[in-house]
N, C-alpha and C positions, 0 to 999 in steps of 0.2 A: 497478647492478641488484640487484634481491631474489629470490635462491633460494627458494622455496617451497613446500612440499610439504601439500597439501590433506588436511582430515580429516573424512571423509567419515563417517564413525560413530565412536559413543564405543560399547567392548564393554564390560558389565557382567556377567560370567560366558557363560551363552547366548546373551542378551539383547544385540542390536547396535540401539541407537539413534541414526537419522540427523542427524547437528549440523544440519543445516538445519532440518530440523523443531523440532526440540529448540527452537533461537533463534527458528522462529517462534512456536510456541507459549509460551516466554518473554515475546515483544513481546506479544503477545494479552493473557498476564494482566498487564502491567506496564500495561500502556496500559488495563486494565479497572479494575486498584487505581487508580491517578490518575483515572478519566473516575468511579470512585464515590465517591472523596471530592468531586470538581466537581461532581456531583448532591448530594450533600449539602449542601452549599455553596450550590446555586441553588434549593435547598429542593422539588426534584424526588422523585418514589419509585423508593427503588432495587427496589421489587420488578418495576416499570417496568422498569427497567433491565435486571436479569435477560432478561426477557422479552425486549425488543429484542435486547439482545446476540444471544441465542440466533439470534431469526429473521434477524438481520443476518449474523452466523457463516453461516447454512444458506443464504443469499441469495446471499452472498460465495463461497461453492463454486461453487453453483449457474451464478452469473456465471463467473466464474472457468474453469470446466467449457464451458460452453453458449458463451463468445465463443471458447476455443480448439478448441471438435468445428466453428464456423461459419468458421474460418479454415481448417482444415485439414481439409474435410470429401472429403478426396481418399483421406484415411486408412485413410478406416473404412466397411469389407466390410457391416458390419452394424448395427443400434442396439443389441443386447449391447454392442456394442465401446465406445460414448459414454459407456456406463454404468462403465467399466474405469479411474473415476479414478487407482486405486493404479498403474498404469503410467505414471502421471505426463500432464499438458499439462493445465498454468491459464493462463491470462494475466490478470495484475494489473490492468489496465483492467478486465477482467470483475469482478470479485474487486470490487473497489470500488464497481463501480454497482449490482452485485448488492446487497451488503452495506447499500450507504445506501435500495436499492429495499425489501429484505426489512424493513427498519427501521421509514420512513415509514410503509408500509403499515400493521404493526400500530400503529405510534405514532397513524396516523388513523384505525382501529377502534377505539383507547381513546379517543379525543377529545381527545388531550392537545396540548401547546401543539409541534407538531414541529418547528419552527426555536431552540426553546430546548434540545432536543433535541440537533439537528444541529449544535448552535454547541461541545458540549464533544465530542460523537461524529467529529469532523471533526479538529478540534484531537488528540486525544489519538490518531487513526490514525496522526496523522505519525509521535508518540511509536513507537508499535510496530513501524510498517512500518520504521524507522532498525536499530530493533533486532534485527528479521527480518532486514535483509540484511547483519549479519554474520554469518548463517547461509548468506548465497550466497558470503560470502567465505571463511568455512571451509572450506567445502565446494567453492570453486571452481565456482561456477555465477554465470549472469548475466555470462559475464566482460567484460573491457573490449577495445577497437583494439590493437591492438600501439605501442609508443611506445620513441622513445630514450631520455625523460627518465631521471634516475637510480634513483626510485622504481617504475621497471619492474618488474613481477611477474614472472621463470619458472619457470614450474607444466611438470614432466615433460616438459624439456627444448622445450620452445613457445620462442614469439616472445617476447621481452619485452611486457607487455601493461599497459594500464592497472587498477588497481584501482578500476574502475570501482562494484565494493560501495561498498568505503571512503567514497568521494566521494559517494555518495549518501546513505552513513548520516550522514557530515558534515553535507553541506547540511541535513538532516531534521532533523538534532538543533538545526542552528543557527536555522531559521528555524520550529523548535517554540519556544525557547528565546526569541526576537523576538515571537511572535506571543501567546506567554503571556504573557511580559513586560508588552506593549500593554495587553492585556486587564484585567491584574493592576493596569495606571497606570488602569484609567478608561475606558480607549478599547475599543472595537468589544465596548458592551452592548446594542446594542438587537436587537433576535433577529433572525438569519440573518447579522450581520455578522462573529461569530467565524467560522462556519460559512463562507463563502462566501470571506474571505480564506488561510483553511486549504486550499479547496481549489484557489483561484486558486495559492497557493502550491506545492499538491503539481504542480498544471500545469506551471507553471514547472518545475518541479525533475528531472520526468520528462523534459520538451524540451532543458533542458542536459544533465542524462545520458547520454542518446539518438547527442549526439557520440560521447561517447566509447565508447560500447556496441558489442559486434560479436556476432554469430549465426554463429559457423561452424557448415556442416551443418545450416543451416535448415530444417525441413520447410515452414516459411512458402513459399508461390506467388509471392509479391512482396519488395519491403524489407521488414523488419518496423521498421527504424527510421524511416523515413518514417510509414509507418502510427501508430508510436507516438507520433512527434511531429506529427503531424497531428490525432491524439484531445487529447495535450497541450494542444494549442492549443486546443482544445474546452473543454476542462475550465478552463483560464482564462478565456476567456470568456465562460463561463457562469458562472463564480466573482466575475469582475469585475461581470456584468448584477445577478448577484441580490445582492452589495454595494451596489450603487447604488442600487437597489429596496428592499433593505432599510432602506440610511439613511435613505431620504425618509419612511418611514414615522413616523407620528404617537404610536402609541403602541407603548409596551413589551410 
C-alpha cells in the first residue's frame, strides 16, 4: 500500500494557491496551446478561437454550476446561495455540455463551419481534463472505492483506496494519444467524426471510472455513480449516432 499525504495549496509567501486549480487551469491553457496550433493547421481563425474558448469557458461554469444547484437543490435557502460558486459544487457533466453549448452557439452566430470546430475542441478536452485530474489527485479530491490491491492509496489514515485520478488521467492521455494518432494517419477527417469519437470516448471512460469512484458524505439524494454512469452512457451514444451521421455525409 501507498502512504500519502495530499497537497492541497502551494504557499507563496501570503498567497496560498490551491493545486487543483493550479492543474486545472494548467489543462485549460495546454489543451488551448495544442487546440491553436490544430486551428492553424485546419486553416480555421484563431480570433474564432479566442472567442469560442471564452463563451465555451463561461458556458462550462455555467453548466458546471446549474447541473450541480439542479441535483442538490435541497441545499440552497435561497438564489444568492446558487450564485456562491466559490463554496465549491460543479459537476463535470455540467461543465462539458455547458462548454460545447456556450461554443456551438456563438460558433452558429458567426456562421462558421461548427463540426470542424468541434472535431479539434472535443479532442484537445481530453488533453486538459487528464491533466486537471492530477489536480484531484494532489489534492485528494474525486477519490477512488477502497481496495486491497498493492497500489492502494492511504490519505490521513482512510481505508486504502483506489487512485481513482490516476486512472483516469491514464485512460485520457491514452485514448487522446489513439485518437490523434487516427486522425494524424488519415482517418476520422470528415467533420464531426473527430468530434464525436472523442466524445463517445470520454463516455466510455467516465462509465469505467465510475467503478471505481466512491462519494463518501455525498450531499447527492441518490447514487451519484449510477447517475454518472447512466449520462456516460448517454454521451456514447450520442457520440456513436453523430459518428455515424457524420461518416455518411457527402461532403467535407
Amino acid at each position: 500500500m501507498i502512504t500519502f499525504q495530499p497537497i492541497e495549496y502551494i504557499h507563496l509567501g501570503p498567497l496560498a494557491i490551491s493545486t487543483h486549480a493550479l492543474l486545472m487551469v494548467t489543462g485549460i491553457a495546454i489543451a488551448y496551446w495544442r487546440l491553436r496550433v490544430f486551428v492553424q493547421q485546419q486553416k480555421l481563425s484563431s480570433d474564432i478561437l479566442d472567442n469560442a474558448v471564452f463563451w465555451g469557458v463561461l458556458g462550462g461554469i455555467m453548466g458546471a454550476r446549474g447541473l450541480y444547484v439542479i441535483l442538490n437543490v435541497q441545499l440552497y435557502q435561497s438564489a444568492i446561495d446558487v450564485f456562491k460558486i466559490w463554496e465549491g459544487g460543479l459537476v463535470s457533466f455540467g461543465g462539458l455540455l455547458g462548454g460545447l453549448a456556450g461554443a456551438m452557439i456563438f460558433l452558429q452566430v458567426k456562421k462558421q463551419p461548427v463540426l470542424r470546430w468541434l472535431d479539434g475542441g472535443m479532442l484537445y478536452i481530453l488533453l486538459g481534463w487528464a491533466i486537471g485530474r492530477i489536480g484531484d489527485l494532489v489534492s485528494w479530491g474525486e477519490i477512488g472505492s477502497p481496495t486491497s490491491l498493492p497500489w492502494g492509496m492511504i490519505v490521513n489514515g482512510d481505508v486504502p483506496r483506489h487512485p481513482a485520478q490516476l486512472y483516469e488521467t491514464l485512460l485520457l492521455l491514452i485514448g487522446f494519444a489513439i485518437i490523434r494518432l487516427l486522425h494524424s494517419k488519415g482517418y476520422l477527417q470528415k467533420p464531426g467524426t473527430l468530434f464525436s469519437v472523442s466524445l463517445a470516448f470520454y463516455g466510455f471512460n467516465r462509465f469505467i471510472i465510475e467503478l471505481v469512484r466512491n462519494y463518501p458524505n455525498s450531499e447527492y439524494l441518490f447514487s451519484y455513480n449510477h447517475f454518472a454512469q447512466l449520462a456516460s452512457t448517454v454521451l456514447f451514444g450520442f457520440g456513436l449516432l453523430v459518428y455515424l451521421v457524420s461518416k455518411k455525409r457527402l461532403h467535407v
